[in-house]
C-alpha positions, 0 to 999 in steps of 0.5 A: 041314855048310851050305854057307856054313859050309864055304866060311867053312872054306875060306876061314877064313884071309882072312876073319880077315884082313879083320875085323882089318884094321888100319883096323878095329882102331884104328876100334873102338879109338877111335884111328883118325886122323880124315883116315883115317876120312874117307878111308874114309868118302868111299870108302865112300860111292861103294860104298854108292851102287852098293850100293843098285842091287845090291839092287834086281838082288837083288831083281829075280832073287831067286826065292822070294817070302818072300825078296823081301820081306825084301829090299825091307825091308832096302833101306828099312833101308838107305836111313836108318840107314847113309845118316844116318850117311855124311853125319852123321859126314863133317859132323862130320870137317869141322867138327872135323878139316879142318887134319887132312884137308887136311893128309894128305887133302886131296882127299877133301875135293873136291866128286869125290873119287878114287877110289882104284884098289883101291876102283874094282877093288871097284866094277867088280865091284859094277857087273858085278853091279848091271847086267849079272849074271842070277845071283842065286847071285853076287849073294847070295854077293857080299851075303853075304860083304860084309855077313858081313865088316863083321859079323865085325869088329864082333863080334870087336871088340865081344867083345874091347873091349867098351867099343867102343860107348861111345866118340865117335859116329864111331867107335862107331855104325858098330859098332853098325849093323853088330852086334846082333840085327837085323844079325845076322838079315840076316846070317843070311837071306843065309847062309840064301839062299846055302845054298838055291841052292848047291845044284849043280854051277854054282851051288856054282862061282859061290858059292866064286868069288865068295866068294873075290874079295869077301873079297880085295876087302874086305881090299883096300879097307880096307887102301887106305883105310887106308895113303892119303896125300897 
C-alpha cells in the first residue's frame, strides 16, 4: 500500500470529519448564512496569503527538478483563480449581505479583521513551515492534507448533491475550483511527492506527525469560522 493511502487509513476517521463539516455542508448545499461565509472568507484569506510564501519554501527545498517545476506553476494557478475569487465574492457579500453581517459579524467587516484563535493556531504552524522548517516532508505532507481536504468535500458534495455547481457563484465556485481534473492532478503530484520522501525512519515520523495536526487544524478552522458570533 503507497504511503499516503495508509496514512488516509490510518487517520480514515478525521478526515471524514473535516470534509463534512458542518460549514462545508450548508456551503455546497446553498444554505450557508452569508455573515458565515464571510467570516470564513476573511479568515481564509489571512491563511491564503501565508499559503503563497509556503510554496515558495516548497519550492526552495524541493529537490527533484520535475517536481519544482509543477510547483512554481501552481503557484502562477494560485495567484489568479483563488485570489479572483477571495476579493470577488467578499465584494458581493458586502453589496448584498452587510445588515447580515454587521449584525452577526460585524468586525470581520474591519479594515484588520481578528483573527480567530483557532485560525491563529493554524497560521503559526503555517508561519513555522513558511520561515523556519528546512523539511521538504513536513511541508508537502502539510501541502498535501490541506489541499486533500478542500478536495474531499468538494467530491463528497459533488457526488451526493450533484446539482452543487449550479447554484450562486458564491457558493458554487469554490467547489469548483477545488474539484475536477486539473485540481485533482495537484492532489495527486503532492500525494505522489509525499510517497516519494516518506521513504524512512525520520522522514515517514514527520509525514504522520503532520498529517495528523493538519487534519485536526482543518477541522478546527472550519468549525471556528463556523460557530462565530458577535
Amino acid at each position: 500500500m503507497p504511503f499516503v493511502d495508509s496514512l488516509l487509513e490510518q487517520f480514515s476517521e478525521k478526515f471524514h470529519r473535516s470534509i463534512t463539516c458542518a460549514l462545508t455542508n450548508e456551503l455546497c448545499k446553498g444554505s450557508l448564512p452569508d455573515y458565515k461565509l464571510f467570516t470564513y472568507l476573511v479568515q481564509d484569506l489571512k491563511f491564503f496569503q501565508l499559503g503563497l510564501n509556503l510554496f515558495g519554501n516548497a519550492l526552495a527545498r524541493c529537490d527533484r527538478p520535475e517536481s519544482a517545476i509543477v510547483l512554481g506553476k501552481q503557484i502562477g494557478f494560485v495567484s489568479n483563480s483563488e485570489n479572483t475569487y477571495f476579493f470577488k465574492c467578499l465584494d458581493q457579500l458586502k453589496a448584498e449581505s452587510r445588515e447580515e453581517i454587521e449584525a452577526h459579524a460585524k468586525s470581520m467587516l474591519n479594515d484588520n479583521p481578528p483573527t480567530l484563535p483557532a485560525v491563529q493556531k493554524y497560521l503559526d504552524v503555517l508561519a513555522y513551515l513558511t520561515f523556519e522548517s528546512t523539511s521538504y516532508p513536513e511541508i508537502i505532507t502539510f501541502m498535501y492534507v490541506m489541499e486533500k481536504v478542500y478536495q474531499g468535500w468538494a467530491e463528497y458534495h459533488l457526488q451526493r448533491t450533484p446539482e452543487t455547481k449550479s447554484l450562486s457563484y458564491k457558493h458554487s465556485e469554490w467547489v469548483v475550483l477545488h474539484s475536477g481534473p486539473e485540481f485533482g492532478a495537484w492532489c495527486d503530484f503532492l500525494a505522489a511527492e509525499v510517497n516519494r520522501v516518506g521513504v524512512d525512519v525520520e522522514s515517514k515520523r514527520k509525514c504522520t506527525e503532520f498529517f495528523e495536526k493538519t487534519l485536526d487544524l482543518e477541522i478546527e478552522f472550519f468549525d471556528a469560522c463556523y460557530e462565530y458570533h458577535e
